[in-house]
N, C-alpha and C positions, 0 to 999 in steps of 0.2 A: 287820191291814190299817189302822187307823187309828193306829196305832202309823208305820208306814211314812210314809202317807199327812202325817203330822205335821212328816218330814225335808225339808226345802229341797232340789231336784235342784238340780244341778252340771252343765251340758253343757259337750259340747266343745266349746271356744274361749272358754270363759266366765275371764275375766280373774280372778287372786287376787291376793291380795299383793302387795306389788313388795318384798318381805324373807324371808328365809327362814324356813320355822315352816309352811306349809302342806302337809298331805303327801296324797299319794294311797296307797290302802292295798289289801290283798287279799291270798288265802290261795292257796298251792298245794298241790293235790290227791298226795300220793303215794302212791298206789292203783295203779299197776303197767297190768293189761292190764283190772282188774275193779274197780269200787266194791263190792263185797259186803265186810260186816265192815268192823273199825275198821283205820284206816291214818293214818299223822301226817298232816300238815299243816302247812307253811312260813307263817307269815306274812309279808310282804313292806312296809315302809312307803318311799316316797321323796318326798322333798320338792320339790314341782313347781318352786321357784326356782333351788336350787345344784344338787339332784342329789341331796342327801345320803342314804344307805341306811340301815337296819336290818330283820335279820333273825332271825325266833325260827323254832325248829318245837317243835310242840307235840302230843301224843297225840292227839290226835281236835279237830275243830270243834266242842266242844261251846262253851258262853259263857265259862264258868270258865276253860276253859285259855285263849282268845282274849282275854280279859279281862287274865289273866295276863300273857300276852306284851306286851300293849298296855301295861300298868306297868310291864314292863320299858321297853319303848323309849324311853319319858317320860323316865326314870332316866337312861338311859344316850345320848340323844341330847342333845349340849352345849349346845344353845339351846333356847328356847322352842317349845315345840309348839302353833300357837295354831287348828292345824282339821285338820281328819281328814275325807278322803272315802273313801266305801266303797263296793260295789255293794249290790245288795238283799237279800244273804246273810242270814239269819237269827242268824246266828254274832255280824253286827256290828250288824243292826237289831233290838236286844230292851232291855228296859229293863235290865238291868245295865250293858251297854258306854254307853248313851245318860246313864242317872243320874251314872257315874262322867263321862261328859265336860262333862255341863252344872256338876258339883262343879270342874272345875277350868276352866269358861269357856274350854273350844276347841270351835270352831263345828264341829258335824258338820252335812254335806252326805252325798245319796249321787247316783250317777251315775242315768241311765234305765234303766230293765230292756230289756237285750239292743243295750246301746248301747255295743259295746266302746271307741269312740272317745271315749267321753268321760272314759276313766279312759287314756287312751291310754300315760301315762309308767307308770303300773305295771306293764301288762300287757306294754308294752318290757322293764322289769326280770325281769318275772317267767321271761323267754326270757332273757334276757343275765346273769341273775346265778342264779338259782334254779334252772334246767334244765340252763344250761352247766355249774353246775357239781357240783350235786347230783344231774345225769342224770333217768332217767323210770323208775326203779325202783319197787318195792314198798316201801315203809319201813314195821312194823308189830311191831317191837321196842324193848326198853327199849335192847339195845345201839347201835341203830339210830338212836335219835334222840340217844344221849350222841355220836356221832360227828359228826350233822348240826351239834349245839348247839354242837361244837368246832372244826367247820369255818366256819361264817359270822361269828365274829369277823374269823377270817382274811380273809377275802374282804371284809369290810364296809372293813377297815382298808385293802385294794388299792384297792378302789371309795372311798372318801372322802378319803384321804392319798394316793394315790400316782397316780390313772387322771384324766386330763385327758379330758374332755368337750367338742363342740360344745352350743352351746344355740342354738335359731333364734329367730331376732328378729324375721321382717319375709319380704316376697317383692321379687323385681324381677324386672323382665324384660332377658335376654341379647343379644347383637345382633341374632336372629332374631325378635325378640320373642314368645318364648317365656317363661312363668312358670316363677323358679326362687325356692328356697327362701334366703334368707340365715341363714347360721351367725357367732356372734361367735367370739373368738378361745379356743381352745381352753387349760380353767384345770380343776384339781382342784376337787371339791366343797369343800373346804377352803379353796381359794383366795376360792373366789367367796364362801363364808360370813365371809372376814374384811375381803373387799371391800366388803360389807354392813353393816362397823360396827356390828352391835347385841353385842358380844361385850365384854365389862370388857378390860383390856389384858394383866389378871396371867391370865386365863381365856387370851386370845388368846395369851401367850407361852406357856402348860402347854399348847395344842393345838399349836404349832408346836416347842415340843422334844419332844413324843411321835413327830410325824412327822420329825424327824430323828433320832428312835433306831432307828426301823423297819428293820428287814433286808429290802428287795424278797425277797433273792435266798432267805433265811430263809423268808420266806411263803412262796413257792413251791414250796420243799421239803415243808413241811408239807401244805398243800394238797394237794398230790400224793399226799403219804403217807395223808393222810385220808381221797381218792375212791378209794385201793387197800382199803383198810379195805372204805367202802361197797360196792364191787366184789364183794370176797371174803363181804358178812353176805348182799348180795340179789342178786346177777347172777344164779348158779343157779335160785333160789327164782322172781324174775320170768319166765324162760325157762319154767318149769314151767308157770307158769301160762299163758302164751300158748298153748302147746302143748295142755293141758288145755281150750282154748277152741274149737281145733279139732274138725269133727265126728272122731268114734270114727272110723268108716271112711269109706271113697270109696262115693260112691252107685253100683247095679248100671246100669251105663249101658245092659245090654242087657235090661233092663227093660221091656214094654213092647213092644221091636222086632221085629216078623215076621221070620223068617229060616228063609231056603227051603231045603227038605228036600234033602240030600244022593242 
């Protein structure tokens, strides 16, 4: 509790950066129809400015593997990571994840407890990139997470190089004078990250021929081929389970009811 109590809350609509490096972060459950026993867990980070993703799954929530993946992302995201919000998870509020972020000066925040809007751009992702396309299966094998940890390259690289985004900047109001949302002109995370100028130039030209080696059409194939994989390790296995959750029988409806002697 005082550990907690020690993190800075984050609400929504609370203003970050105006560069990119700030991320919003959270885990996806892949637990199928039951939390009982261990089952992976997606990490999910995106960066509230450009958009930018990354994505690990990892064996269980325990710290060590969240830990884990969070050095990866460091590693492998091309700029600076300079803050990390989280919900109140245990996973990301404990002193291992806290010690390692105060060692490299990125401010950790966490949202309110049960305040899903205030972490609002992850939990968008966590639907639009995590569920789309790793589904709502049971994941709870080694072969299971070698196929998740081979798919979200793929997707990360759709999602950062190649998928144009709105970002909303502002509200007006329409003839009727009704409140509507304003959107800016729709740009790859990519784009928006070199709009930003914090990038060297020889950095900026190695991020801009990687995305002109990319095959769309490449990804896609793969991708595809990947969620057949996931299909074939847990579709059955999840169905069981749902099934399994069902009562055994139909209750005796005539239970109970008088019914007049013949």
């Amino acid at each position: 509790m005082l550990l907690r109590s020690s993190i800075k809350i984050r609400k929504s609509g609370v203003e970050v950066e105006s560069e990119p490096g700030f991320f919003e972060g959270d885990t996806v459950a892949h637990c199928g129809p039951t939390l009982k026993g261990e089952f992976a867990r997606t990490l999910n980070l995106t960066d509230v400015h450009i958009g930018w993703v990354f994505t690990r799954t990892v064996r269980n929530n325990a710290n060590v593997h969240i830990l884990g993946a969070l050095k990866a992302g460091i590693w492998e995201i091309p700029f600076e990571v300079s803050g990390l919000d989280f919900d109140n998870g245990s996973e990301f509020l404990n002193h291992a994840v806290i010690a390692w972020a105060a060692d490299l000066k990125i401010f950790f925040t966490r949202s309110r407890p049960y305040k899903k809007n205030d972490q609002a751009t992850i939990e968008s992702k966590n639907n639009h990139l995590v569920r789309k396309y790793g589904f709502y299966y049971r994941y709870d094998t080694d072969a299971e997470l070698r196929v998740l940890n081979r798919l979200w390259p793929l997707v990360n690289d759709r999602f950062n190089y190649l998928t144009p985004t709105k970002k909303p900047v502002g509200f007006a109001s329409d003839r009727n004078g009704k409140r509507k949302r304003l959107y800016d002109t729709p740009n790859t995370p990519l784009d928006r990250l070199l709009a930003a100028q914090v990038l060297a130039p020889e950095q900026a030209a190695e991020l801009l021929a990687y995305r002109d080696w990319l095959n769309p059409a490449a990804i896609g194939r793969q991708i595809a081929e990947l969620q057949v994989m996931l299909i074939k390790l847990a579709k059955d296995k999840t169905e069981q389970l749902y099934l399994a959750s069902f009562p055994s029988a139909l209750p005796d409806i005539r239970k109970g009811i008088r019914i007049k002697a013949s």
